[in-house]
C-alpha positions in Angstrom: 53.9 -118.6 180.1 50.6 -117.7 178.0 47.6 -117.3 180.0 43.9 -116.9 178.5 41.2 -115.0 180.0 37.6 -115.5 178.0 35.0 -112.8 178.8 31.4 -112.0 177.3 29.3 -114.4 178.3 25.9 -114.5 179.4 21.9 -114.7 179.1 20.7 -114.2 175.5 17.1 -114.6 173.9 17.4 -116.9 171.0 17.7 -114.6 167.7 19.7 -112.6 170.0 23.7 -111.5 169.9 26.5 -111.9 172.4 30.6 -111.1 171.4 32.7 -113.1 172.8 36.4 -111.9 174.0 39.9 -114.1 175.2 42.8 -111.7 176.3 45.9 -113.4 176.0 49.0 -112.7 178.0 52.5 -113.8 178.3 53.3 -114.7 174.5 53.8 -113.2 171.3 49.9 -112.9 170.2 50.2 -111.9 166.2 52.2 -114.5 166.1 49.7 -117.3 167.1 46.6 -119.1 165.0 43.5 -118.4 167.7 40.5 -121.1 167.9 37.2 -120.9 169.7 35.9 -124.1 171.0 32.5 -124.5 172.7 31.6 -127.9 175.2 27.9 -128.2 175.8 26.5 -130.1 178.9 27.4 -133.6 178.6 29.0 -133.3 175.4 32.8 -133.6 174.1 34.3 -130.1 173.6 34.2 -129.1 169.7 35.7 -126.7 167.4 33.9 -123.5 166.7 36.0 -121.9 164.1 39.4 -120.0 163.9 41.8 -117.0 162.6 45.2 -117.1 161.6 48.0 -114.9 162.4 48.9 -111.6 162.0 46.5 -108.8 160.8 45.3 -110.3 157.7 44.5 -113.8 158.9 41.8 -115.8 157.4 38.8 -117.3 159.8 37.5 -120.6 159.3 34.2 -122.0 160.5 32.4 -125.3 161.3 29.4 -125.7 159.5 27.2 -125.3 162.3 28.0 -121.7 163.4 29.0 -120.2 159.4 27.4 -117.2 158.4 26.0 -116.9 162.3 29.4 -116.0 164.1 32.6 -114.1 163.1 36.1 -113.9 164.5 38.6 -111.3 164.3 41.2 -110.0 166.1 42.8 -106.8 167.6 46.4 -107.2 167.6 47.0 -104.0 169.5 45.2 -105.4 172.4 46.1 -109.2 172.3 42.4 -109.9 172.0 40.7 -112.2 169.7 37.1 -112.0 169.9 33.7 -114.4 168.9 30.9 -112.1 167.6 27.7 -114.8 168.1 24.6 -113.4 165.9 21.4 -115.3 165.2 21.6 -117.7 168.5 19.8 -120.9 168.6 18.9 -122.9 171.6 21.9 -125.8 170.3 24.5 -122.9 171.3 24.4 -122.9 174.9 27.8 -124.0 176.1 31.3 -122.9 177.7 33.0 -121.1 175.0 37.1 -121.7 175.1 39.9 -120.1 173.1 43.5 -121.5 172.6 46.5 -120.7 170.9 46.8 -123.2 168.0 49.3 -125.8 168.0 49.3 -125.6 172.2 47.3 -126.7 174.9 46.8 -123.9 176.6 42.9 -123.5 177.8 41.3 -120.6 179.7 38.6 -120.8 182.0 35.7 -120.4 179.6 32.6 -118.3 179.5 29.5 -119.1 179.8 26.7 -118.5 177.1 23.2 -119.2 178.0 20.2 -119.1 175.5 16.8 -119.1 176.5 13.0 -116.8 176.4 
């Protein structure tokens, strides 16, 4: 059974820098596509961006978060991780990964920006 476990969250200062991490047990991590999602207060949860397989995947990015956050992975440690630069005040939300093609959700973490 894969199980998700999202750390890094907190309190940042808009221009400010968090990274992200989800730890996933119980499955064959390389093998899996990873997303981040994000769900603001009162709003539907969206997608943040994702990496493929393997060590060479390729990461993919909504429009909204491009050129401001990275993902990448370390195999070795069944970790993908969310590197947030540049943080605006519209970023505040629960930040999810999953497994693509499952549903399979962790708890989320918490990112908070604000002076």
């Amino acid at each position: 059974q894969v199980q998700l476990v999202e750390s890094g969250g907190g309190l940042v200062q808009p221009g400010g820098s968090l990274r992200l991490s989800c730890t996933v047990s119980g499955g064959f991590f390389s093998d899996y596509a990873m997303g981040w999602y994000r769900q603001a207060a009162g709003k539907e949860r969206e997608w943040v961006g994702q990496i493929g397989p393997g060590s060479g995947g390729r990461s993919s990015y909504d429009y909204s978060v491009k050129d401001r956050f990275t993902i990448f992975r370390d195999n070795a440690k069944n970790t993908v991780y969310l590197q947030m630069n540049s943080l605006k005040p519209e970023d505040p939300a629960v930040y999810y990964c999953k497994p693509l093609g499952t549903n399979v959700w962790g708890q989320g973490t918490q990112v908070t920006v604000s002076s």
